[in-house]
Each structure stands twice: as C-alpha cells, then as structure tokens.
C-alpha positions in Angstrom: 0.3 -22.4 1.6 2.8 -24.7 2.6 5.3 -24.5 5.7 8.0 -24.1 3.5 6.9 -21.1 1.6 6.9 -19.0 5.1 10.0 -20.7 6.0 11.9 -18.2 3.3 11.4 -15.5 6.1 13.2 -17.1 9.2 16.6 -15.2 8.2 14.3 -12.3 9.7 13.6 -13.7 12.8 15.6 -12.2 15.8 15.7 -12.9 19.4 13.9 -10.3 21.7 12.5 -10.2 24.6 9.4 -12.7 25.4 5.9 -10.4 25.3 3.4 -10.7 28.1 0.3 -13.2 26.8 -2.4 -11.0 25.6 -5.7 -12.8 27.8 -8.4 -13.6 25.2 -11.4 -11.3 25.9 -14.0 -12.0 23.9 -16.2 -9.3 25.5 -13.8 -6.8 24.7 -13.9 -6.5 21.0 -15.4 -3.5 18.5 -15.5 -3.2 14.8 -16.9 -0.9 12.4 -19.8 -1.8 9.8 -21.6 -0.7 7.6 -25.1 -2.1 6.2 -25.3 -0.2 2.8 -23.4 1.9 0.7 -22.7 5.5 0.7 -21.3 8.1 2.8 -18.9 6.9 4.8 -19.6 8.8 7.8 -23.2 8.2 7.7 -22.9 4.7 7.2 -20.3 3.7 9.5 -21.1 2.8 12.9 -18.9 1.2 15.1 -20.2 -1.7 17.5 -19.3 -4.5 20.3 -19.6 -7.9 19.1 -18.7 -11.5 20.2 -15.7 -12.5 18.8 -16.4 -16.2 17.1 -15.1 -19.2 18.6 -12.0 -20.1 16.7 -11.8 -23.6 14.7 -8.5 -26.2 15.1 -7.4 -24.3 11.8 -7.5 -20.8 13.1 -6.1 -18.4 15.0 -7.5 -15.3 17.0 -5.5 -11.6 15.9 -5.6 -8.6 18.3 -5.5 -5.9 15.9 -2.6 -3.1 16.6 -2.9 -0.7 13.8 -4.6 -0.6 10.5 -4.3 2.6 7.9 -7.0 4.3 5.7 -6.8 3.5 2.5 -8.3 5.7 -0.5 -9.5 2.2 -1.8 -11.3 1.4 1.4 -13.0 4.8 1.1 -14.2 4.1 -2.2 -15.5 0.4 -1.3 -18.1 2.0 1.1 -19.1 4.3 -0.8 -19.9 1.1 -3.1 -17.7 2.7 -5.8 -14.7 -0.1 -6.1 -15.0 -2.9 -8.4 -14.7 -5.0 -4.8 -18.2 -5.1 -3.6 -17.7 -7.2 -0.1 -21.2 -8.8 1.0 -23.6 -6.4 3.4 -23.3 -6.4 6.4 -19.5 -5.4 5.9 -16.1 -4.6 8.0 -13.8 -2.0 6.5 -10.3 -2.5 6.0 -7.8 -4.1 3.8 -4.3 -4.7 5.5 -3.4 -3.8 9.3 -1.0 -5.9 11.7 -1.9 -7.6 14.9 -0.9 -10.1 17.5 -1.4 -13.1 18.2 -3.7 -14.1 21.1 -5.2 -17.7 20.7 -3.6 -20.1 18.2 -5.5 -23.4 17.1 -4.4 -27.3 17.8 -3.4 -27.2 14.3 -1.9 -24.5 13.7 1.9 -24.9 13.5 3.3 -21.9 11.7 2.6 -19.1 14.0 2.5 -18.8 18.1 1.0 -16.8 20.5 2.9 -13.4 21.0 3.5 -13.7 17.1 2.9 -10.2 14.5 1.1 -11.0 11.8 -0.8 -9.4 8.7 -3.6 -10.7 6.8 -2.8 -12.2 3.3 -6.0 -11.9 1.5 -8.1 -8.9 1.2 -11.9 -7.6 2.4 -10.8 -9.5 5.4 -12.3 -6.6 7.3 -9.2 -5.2 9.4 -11.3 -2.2 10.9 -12.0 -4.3 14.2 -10.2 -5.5 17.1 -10.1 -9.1 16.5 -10.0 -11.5 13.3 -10.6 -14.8 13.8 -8.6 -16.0 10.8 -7.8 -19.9 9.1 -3.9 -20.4 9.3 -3.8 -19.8 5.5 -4.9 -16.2 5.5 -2.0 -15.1 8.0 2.0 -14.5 7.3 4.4 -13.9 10.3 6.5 -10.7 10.2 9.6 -9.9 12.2 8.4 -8.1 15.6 11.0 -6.1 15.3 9.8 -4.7 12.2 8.0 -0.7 12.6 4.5 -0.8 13.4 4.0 1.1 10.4 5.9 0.0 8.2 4.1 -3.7 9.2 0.3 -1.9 9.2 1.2 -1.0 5.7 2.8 -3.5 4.2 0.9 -5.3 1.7 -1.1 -2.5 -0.6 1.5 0.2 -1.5 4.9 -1.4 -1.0 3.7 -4.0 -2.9 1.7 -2.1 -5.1 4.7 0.0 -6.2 7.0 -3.0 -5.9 5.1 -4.9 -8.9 4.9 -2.1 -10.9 8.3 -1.6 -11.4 9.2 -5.3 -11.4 6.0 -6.9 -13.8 6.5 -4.0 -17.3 9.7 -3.8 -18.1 13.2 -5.4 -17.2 15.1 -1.7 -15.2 18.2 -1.8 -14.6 20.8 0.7 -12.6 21.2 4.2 -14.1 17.7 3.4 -16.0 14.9 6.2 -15.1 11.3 6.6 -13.8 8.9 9.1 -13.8 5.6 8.9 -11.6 3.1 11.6 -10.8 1.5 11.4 -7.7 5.2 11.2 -6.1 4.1 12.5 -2.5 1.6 9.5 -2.0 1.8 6.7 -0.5 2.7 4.7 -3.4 4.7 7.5 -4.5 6.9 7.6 -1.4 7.6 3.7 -1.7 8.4 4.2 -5.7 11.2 6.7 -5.0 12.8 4.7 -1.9 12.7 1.1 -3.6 14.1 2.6 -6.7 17.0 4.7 -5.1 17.7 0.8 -3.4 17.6 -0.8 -6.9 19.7 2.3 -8.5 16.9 3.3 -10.7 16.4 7.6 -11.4 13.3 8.9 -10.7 11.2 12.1 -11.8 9.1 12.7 -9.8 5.8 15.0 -10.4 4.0 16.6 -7.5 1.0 19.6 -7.4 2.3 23.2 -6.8 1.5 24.2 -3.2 2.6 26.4 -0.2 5.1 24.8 1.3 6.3 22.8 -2.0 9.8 23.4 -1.5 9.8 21.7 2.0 7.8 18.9 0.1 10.6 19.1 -2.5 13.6 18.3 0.2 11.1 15.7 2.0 11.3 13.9 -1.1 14.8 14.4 -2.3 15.8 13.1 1.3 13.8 10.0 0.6 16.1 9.6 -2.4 14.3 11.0 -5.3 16.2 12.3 -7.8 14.5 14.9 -9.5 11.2 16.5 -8.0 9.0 18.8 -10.1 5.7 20.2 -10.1 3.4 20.0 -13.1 4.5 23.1 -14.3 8.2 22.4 -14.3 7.4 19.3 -16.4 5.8 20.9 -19.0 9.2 23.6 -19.3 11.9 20.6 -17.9 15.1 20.0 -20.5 16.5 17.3 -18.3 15.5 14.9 -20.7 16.4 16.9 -24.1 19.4 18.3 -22.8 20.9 14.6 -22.0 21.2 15.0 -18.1 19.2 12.2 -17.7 17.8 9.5 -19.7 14.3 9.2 -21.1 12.0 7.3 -19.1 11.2 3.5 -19.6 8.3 3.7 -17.5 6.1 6.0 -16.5 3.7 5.7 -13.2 0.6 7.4 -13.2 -1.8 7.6 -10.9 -3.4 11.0 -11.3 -4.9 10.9 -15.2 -6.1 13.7 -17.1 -3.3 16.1 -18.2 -0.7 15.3 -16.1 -0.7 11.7 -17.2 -0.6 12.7 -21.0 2.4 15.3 -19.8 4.5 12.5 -18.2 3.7 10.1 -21.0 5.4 12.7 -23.6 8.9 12.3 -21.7 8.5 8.2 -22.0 11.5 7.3 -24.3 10.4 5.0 -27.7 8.6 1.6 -26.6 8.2 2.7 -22.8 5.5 1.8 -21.0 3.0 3.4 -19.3 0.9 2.1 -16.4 -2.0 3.8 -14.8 -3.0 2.5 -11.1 -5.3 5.4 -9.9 -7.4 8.2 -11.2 -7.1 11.0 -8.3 -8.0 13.6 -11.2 -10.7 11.7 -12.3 -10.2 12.7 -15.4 -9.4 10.3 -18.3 -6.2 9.1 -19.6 -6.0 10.6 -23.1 -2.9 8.9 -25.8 -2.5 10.6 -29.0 -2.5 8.3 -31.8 1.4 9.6 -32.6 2.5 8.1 -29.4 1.1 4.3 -30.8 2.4 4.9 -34.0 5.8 6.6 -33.9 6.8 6.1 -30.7 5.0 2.5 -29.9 4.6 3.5 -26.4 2.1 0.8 -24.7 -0.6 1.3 -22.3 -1.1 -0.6 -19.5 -3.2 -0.9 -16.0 -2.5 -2.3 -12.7 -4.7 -3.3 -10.0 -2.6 -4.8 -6.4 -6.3 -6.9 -5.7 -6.2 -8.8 -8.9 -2.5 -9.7 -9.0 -3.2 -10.8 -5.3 -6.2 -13.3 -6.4 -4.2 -14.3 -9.1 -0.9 -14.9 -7.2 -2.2 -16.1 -3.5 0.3 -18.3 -3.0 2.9 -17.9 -5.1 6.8 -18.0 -4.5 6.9 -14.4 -6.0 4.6 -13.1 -3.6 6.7 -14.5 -1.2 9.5 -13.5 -2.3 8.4 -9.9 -2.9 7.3 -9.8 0.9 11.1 -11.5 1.6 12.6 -8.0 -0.3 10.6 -5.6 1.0 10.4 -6.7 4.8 14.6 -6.8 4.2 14.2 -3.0 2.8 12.4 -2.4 5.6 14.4 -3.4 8.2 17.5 -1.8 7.4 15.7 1.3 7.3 16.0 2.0 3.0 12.1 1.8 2.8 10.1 3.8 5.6 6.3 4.1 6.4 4.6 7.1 4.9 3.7 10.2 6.3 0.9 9.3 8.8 -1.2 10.5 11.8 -2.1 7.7 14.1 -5.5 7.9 15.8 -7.3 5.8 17.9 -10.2 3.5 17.1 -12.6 5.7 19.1 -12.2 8.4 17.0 -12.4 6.9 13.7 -14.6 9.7 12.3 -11.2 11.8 12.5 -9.5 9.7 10.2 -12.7 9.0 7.8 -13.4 12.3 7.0 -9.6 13.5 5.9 -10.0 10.3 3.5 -12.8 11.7 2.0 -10.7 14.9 1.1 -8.9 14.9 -2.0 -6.3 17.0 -0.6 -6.4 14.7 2.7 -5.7 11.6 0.6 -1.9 13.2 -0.7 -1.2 14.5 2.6 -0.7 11.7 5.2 -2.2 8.8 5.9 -4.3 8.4 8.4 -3.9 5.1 10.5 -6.0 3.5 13.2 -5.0 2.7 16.5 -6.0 -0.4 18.6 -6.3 -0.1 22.5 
C-alpha cells in the first residue's frame, strides 16, 4: 500500500489532546484460541501468551474493542468457507492503539487508532503484532464503535448498494433483515444518499418500538413479513418499485421481497439466517428478467486489498461517521474476561438480530 493511498484520509485528522504512551507489556497479554472446530463455548479457551517481538516493518496494537460477528461464530464452528489454520484466534475487525511502532514504519505513530485491513487476523486478543501494510489509521476522534465496527457491515452494506445497480435520489430499496447490523447501516447510508427504503423485519413484542427505532434511523417504510405480503405501497404508486432488493434471511421472505423488485432489478443475497433456500420462479427470469446475485465482504476484500475504491469507500463512510449520519449498531459491551457472555448470545438466532455484542479490552 503506498503512502499516498492513506494520505486520502488526512482531511480527517483533527488536533486533540496528546494521549499518555501506552508501556509495552509483553507479559500482560491474553487471546482466545481454539484448537479444533465445534462449539464455540467448548472450544474456546482464553490464554496468556508472549506477545512476538516486532520486526522493522511492524507495529505492536493494544486492542480496545472488537465485536461478535455471526461470521466469526460460524468460522469456529468450522462452518464458513474461511477455514483459518489450527491453532486459531477469533476475530475479524476491532480497533486498537498503537503501542510500539517499527524503524520503518512511517505511516502510523504511537498513540495512533487503527483497524486491521485484512481478515482472520485474529482480533480476539490484546495485542497484534501487525506488518505496516495490514494497518489503516482512523481519526481518534472517531466513536469507539463505530471504529470497532467499521470494516464488515458498513462496508458490507456500502458495496452492495454501490457494486449492482447505478441508484439514484428518490430510487427505492427493500432489505429484509432491516434490524441487523447490516440492516441498520443500509437504511442510514441510504437516507444520506436519498435512496427509499422498505424495510422487512420479524413480528415481535415490542415491534412497534422496533418500528420508531428504525424510522428514527431514517427508514422510510418498516414492515413486518406479514405487512409485505398485504402492502399496496408499491401498486398503489406511493412509492416506486424496487431496483434492488437485499436479502439476507432466504427462504420465504426472500421470494416475498423479490416479488415487489420492479422489471430488471436485482437481487442479492448476503446471508441465510433462515437457513432456508432462496427459491426464484422461472416467471421472475422470464417476464420480469430479474437477476440473481451473491455477495461475500471477504472475497471483494482479497480481491480489492489495496484498491483506491476501498479507500475511498473507508474515506465515505469514516465522513458518514463523523458527522454523526451513520451510527454503531445496537450493542452491549463486555469485557474480555467474560467472553462466554457474549459467545453464547451469538449462538442464538434471536441473539444475533438483537444487538451486537462487543468485546472490551482492559
């Protein structure tokens, strides 16, 4: 990656305060790891270990937080098309600090938040010793969550709406799935871009506070899966059929949104929380020429590493970010000692589509 690239983001760099120096403690550090797949709360055990001694080219991180992804979840059960190595660390994306920079290392300084640019990095520990490459320098002043979770659902719903079809202001959106994490960043970067959503949640208790939560993050339309099925919003005119459609449920629900998709939309399936299959009638590929696509945040990563659109995507979002238009999800933090906490709601369907569990480091 060259100097330049990360150059883009200095219009984010504002003066604050100078932060203490964070005394490199090699003794002090604990990860989690597993040695085989499975259950994630059999297989997890979390250790001390001796932190490597960094190279010219590296740099030493003390982790601050790092979230719970369903992804990660699945990875150690051995169920993601990512297999890391055994012995493994957890963890995709987190932010940390700074502690120990390399004599070559010229882009980052101590005292410096950072996140991790590639993934199975293994951000479930308190320290990453990581090469100068595999590290991006974010505004300090940015919200620690919003910085934990930057690069796997911002992005994630960021690409999506950017890489299948050309929206434009006034054009609309459906997604199912709208209270996840995903969900929640699909609603607020569209309301920014002008774009109406639809957005499709499960009936529940409280859905009408769910509903306003939502709205307030600027969706336009929330409605369970039974309101989609009786809706006229789109027959009726008040609001024009969907270009896209975002699905990351499957099974009926997918099938239901894909009806409302106008002639030639698109849509694209990123998760399977159902885990039933996505059915397509032969009508929609005939009449309608709807298309039917997948998306998957790790391969557009490998295949875009370095790339000024990554760069410029993490230039958009951070902005987004900072003047408050694109929040953190819902979330619980909890601290690294209790990681069991925040395993086991992961592995709860219903745990997943509630809030997001992130860890906190000492």
């Amino acid at each position: 990656m060259s100097f330049n690239m990360k150059s883009i983001f200095l219009l984010f760099q504002y003066r604050v305060p100078a932060m203490p120096s964070i005394r490199y403690n090699s003794n002090s550090a604990v990860k989690l790891i597993y040695s085989e797949y499975g259950d994630p709360l059999k297989v997890l055990n979390r250790v001390p270990y001796e932190v490597p001694t960094p190279q010219a080219n590296e740099v030493v991180v003390k982790m601050l937080a790092a979230p719970v992804n369903p992804a990660d979840i699945n990875t150690i059960q051995g169920k993601y098309p990512s297999r890391p190595k055994l012995p493994a660390v957890p963890g995709n994306e987190g932010v940390g600090q700074v502690i120990y920079v390399g004599d070559e290392v010229k882009d980052v300084s101590e005292g410096d938040h950072v996140v991790p640019l590639t993934t199975n990095l293994g951000t479930w520990r308190s320290h990453l010793v990581l090469h100068k490459n595999n590290v991006f320098k974010i505004p300090k002043k940015l919200g620690l969550i919003e910085a934990a979770t930057l690069t796997v659902n911002p992005c994630t719903a960021y690409r999506m709406l950017r890489d299948f079809t050309l929206l434009k202001p006034g054009d609309t959106v459906i997604q199912n799935g709208a209270n996840s994490a995903c969900g929640q960043n699909v609603i607020q970067i569209c309301h920014s871009w002008g774009i109406k959503t639809v957005n499709v949640i499960r009936d529940r208790p409280n859905v009408e506070e769910l509903k306003k939560f939502l709205t307030n993050l600027g969706g336009t339309h929330i409605l369970t899966e039974e309101e989609l099925r009786q809706t006229d919003i789109f027959s009726s005119g008040k609001l024009g059929k969907p270009k896209l459609a975002l699905n990351c449920v499957g099974g009926k629900n997918a099938l239901d949104c894909m009806r409302q998709l106008d002639n030639g939309g698109i849509i694209v399936t990123y998760g399977g929380m159902s885990r039933e299959p996505v059915t397509v009638p032969t009508s929609a590929l005939i009449f309608k020429d709807l298309q039917v696509r997948g998306f998957w945040m790790t391969r557009w990563v490998k295949e875009n590493v370095d790339s000024v659109e990554r760069f410029e995507m993490f230039s958009e979002l951070i902005s987004l970010m900072m003047h408050d238009e694109l929040r953190g999800p819902v979330h619980k933090l909890v601290s690294f000692d209790n990681y069991k906490e925040a395993v086991e709601n992961a592995l709860n369907l219903t745990g997943m589509t509630g809030k997001k569990y992130i860890f906190l480091f000492d």
